[in-house]
C-alpha positions as CSV (number, residue, x, y, z in Angstrom):
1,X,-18.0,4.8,5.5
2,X,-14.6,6.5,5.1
3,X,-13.6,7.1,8.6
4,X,-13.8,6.7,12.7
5,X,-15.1,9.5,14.6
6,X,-16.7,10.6,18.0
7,X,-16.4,13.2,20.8
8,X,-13.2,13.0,22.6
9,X,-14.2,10.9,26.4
10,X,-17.8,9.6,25.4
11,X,-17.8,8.3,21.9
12,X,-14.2,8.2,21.2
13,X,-12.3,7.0,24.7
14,X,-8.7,7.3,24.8
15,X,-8.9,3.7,25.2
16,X,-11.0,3.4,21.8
17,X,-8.0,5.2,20.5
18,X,-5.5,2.7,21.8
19,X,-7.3,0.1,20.1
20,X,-7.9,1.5,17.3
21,X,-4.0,1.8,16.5
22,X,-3.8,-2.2,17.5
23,X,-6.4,-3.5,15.3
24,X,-4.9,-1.0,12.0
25,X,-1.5,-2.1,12.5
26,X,-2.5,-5.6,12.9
27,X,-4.7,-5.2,9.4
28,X,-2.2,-3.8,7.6
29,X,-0.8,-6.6,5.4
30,X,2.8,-4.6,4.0
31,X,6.1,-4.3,6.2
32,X,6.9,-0.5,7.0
33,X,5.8,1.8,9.3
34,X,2.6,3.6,9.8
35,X,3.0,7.1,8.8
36,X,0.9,10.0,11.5
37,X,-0.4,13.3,10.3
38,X,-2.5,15.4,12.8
39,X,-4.5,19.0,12.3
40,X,-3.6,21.7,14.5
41,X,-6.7,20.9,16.8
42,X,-6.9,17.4,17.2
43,X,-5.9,15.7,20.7
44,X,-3.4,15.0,21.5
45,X,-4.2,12.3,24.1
46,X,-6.1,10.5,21.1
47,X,-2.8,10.7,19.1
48,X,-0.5,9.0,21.6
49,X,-3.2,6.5,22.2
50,X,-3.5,5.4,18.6
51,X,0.5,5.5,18.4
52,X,0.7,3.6,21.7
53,X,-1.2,0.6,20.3
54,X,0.5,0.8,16.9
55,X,3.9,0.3,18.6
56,X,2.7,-2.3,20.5
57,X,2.1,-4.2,17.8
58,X,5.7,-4.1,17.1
59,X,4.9,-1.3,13.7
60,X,7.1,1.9,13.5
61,X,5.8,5.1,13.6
62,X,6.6,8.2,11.6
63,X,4.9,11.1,13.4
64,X,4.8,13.9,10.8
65,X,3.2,16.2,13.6
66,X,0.9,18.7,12.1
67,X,-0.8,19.0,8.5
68,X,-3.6,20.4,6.5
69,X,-3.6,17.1,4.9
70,X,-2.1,14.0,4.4
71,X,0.3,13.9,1.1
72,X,0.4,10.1,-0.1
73,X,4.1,10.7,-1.3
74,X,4.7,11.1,2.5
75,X,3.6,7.3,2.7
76,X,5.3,6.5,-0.4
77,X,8.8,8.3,0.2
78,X,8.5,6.8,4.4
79,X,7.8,3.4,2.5
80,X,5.2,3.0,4.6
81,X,2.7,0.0,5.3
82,X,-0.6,2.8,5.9
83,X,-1.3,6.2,7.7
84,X,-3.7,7.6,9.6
85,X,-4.6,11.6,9.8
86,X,-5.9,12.6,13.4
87,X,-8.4,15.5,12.6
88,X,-10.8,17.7,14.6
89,X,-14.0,19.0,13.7
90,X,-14.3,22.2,15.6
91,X,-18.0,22.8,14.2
92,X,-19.3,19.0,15.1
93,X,-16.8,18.8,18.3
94,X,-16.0,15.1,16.5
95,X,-12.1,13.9,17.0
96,X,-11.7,12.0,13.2
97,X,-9.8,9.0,12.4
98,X,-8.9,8.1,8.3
99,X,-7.4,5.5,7.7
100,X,-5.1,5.1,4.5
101,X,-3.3,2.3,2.7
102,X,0.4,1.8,1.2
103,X,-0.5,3.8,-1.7
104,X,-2.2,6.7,0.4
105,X,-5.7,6.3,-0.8
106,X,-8.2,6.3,1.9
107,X,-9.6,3.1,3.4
108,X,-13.3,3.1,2.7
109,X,-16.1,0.3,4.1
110,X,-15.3,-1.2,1.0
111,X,-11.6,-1.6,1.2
112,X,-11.1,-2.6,4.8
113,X,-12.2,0.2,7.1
114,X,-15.4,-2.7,7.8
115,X,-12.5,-5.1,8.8
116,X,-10.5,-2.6,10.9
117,X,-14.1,-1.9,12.9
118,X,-14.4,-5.5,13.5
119,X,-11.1,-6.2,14.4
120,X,-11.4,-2.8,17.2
121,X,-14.5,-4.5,18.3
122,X,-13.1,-7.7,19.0
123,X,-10.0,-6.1,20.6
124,X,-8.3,-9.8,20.2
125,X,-4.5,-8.3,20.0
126,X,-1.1,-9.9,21.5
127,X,1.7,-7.7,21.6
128,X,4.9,-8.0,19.6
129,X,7.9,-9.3,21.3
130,X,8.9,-5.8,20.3
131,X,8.1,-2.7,20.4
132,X,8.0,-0.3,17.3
133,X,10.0,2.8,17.6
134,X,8.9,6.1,17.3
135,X,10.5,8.6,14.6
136,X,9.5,12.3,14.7
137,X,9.4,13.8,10.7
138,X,10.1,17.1,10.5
C-alpha cells in the first residue's frame, strides 16, 4: 500500500525497474526533476534501471547517492517534481521502491501509487524527444 518491492531477478527484474522509473515520471504531474536516494545495500543495477527510464522520459535526475532516509527538503530545496528511495531489506531479501511527491510525502494506494502500478502494468510509454540529464548531489 505504500511501496513496490520484490527480490532482485524474480520479482523485481531489472526491467521491472526500468519501467517502473517510466510510468513515475510519466505520473508525476509538476515540472522538476526526480530526486534519488538509495541505502547502502540496495542494487545498484535496480537504481540505474529506474533512472534509465526516468531520463527517458525526458525528467532530470538528482542522484543524492546514499541515505538513511529521504529528507523532503531535499525535494523541496532540488525543486523537485517527486523522489524515489531505493532500499534493501537485508532480513526479507526484498529490493524496495517508495515513491514520494513534490512535497516529500510518501505516495500511498490512495494518492497514486494504484496509478503508478497501473501505468507499470500497461508499460504504454514513448520516449521524450529528449533525454533528461543526470546530476550527481553530493
Amino acid at each position: 500500500a505504500y511501496d513496490i518491492r520484490g527480490r532482485i531477478g524474480e520479482t523485481l527484474t531489472v526491467e521491472y525497474a526500468w519501467t517502473a522509473g517510466k510510468a513515475f515520471a510519466d505520473w508525476l504531474t509538476n515540472e522538476g526533476p526526480v530526486v534519488i536516494v538509495t541505502n547502502k545495500d540496495a542494487s545498484n543495477e535496480i537504481k540505474h534501471a529506474f533512472i534509465e527510464g526516468v531520463l527517458l522520459l525526458g525528467r532530470d535526475v538528482v542522484d543524492y547517492g546514499q541515505r538513511d532516509k529521504l529528507v523532503p527538503n531535499d525535494v523541496t530545496d532540488s525543486k523537485a517534481a517527486g523522489a524515489v528511495v531505493i532500499g534493501h531489506d537485508g532480513v526479507q531479501n526484498l529490493e524496495i521502491l517508495t515513491f514520494y511527491n513534490v512535497h516529500g510525502v510518501a505516495v500511498t494506494a490512495d494518492s497514486g501509487l494504484t496509478e503508478i502500478s497501473g501505468l507499470i502494468d500497461a508499460d504504454n510509454f514513448l520516449p521524450a524527444v529528449d533525454k533528461g540529464t543526470l546530476q550527481q548531489k553530493a
